[in-house]
C-alpha positions as CSV (number, residue, x, y, z in Angstrom):
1,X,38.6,63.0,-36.6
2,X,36.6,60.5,-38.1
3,X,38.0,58.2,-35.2
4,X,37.6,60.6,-32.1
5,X,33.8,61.2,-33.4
6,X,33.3,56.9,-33.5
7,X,35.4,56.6,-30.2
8,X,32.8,59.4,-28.6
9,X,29.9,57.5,-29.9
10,X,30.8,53.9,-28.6
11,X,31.8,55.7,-25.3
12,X,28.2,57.4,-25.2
13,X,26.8,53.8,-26.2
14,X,28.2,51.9,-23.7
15,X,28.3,54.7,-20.7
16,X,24.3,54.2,-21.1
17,X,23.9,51.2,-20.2
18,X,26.1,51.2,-17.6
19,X,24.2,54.3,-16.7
20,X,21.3,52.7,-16.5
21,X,22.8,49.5,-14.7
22,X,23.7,51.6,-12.0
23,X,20.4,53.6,-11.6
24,X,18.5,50.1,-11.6
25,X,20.9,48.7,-9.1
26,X,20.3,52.5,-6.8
27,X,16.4,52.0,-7.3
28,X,16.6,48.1,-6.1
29,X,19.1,49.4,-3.1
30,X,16.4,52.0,-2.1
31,X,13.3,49.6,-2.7
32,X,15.2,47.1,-0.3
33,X,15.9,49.3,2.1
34,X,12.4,50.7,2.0
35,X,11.2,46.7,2.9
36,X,13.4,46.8,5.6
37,X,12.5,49.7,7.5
38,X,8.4,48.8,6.9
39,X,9.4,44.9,7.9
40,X,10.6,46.7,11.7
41,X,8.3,48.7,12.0
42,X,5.7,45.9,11.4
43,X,7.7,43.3,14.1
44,X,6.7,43.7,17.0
45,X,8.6,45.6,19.6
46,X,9.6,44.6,23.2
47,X,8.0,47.6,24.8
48,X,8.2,48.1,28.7
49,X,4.6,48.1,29.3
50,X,4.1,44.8,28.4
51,X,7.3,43.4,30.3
52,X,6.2,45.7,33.6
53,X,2.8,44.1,33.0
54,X,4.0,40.8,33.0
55,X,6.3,41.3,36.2
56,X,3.1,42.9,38.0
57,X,1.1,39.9,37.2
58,X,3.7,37.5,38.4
59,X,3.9,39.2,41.5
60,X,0.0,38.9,42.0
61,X,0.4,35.3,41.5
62,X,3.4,34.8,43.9
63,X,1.3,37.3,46.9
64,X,-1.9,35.5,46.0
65,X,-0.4,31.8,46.8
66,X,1.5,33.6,49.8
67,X,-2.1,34.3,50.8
68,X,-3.7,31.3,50.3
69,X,-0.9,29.6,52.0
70,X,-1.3,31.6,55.0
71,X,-4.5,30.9,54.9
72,X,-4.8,27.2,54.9
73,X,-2.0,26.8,57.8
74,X,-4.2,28.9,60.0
75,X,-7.1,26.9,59.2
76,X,-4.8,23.9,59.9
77,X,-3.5,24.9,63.2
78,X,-7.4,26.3,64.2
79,X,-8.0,22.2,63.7
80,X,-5.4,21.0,64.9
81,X,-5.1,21.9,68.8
82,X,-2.3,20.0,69.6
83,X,0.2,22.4,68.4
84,X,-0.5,24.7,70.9
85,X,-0.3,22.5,74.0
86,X,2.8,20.8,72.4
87,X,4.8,24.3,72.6
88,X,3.6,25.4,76.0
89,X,3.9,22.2,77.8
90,X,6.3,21.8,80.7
91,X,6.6,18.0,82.0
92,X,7.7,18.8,85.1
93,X,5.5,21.8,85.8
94,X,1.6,22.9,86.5
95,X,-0.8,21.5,84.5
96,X,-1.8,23.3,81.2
97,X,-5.9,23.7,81.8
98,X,-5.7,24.4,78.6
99,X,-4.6,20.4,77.5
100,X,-6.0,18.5,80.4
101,X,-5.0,15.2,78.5
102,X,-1.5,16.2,78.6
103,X,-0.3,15.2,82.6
104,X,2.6,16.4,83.8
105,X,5.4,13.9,85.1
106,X,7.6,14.8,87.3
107,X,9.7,11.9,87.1
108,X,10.5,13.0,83.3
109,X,14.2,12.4,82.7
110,X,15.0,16.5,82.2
111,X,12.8,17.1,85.6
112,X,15.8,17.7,88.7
């Protein structure tokens, strides 16, 4: 029995540190795991307020230059008055009041 008694022994002397390898290696899988879930919460996230945020202020921007586009093309043709005799004129026709320096000509090539 003498044998069986040693043989218990070594078993109970080397389970323990095996034991205790494996109860290390469960605390180091929990501590890592524990840095991981802190590390994403502490990332930021890609919330939707911030992307429909974004998305509004772009579309301020693009209606603001629509806007300011509008804007200077009125203040262009307001200037610029020989847009509107340009569309209305007829060569062959009455003259435009409007454009007294535009004549008609009835000899034009599209007059019959």
């Amino acid at each position: 029995m003498s044998n069986y008694e040693d043989l218990v022994v070594h078993s109970t002397l080397c389970n323990q540190p095996s034991e205790q390898m494996v109860s290390a290696l469960r605390n180091i899988e929990k501590a890592v795991l524990e840095i991981r879930e802190e590390m994403t919460r502490l990332l930021p996230q890609d919330n939707l307020q911030n992307k429909g945020q974004q998305v509004i202020r772009r579309l301020e921007i693009i209606s603001l230059s629509f806007y300011v586009s509008i804007l200077a093309l009125s203040a262009f043709l307001f200037f610029y008055h020989d847009w509107y005799c340009a569309i209305g004129h007829n060569p062959c026709g009455q003259a435009n009041l409007k454009c007294p320096w535009m004549k008609p000509t009835p000899q034009h090539q599209t007059c019959f």
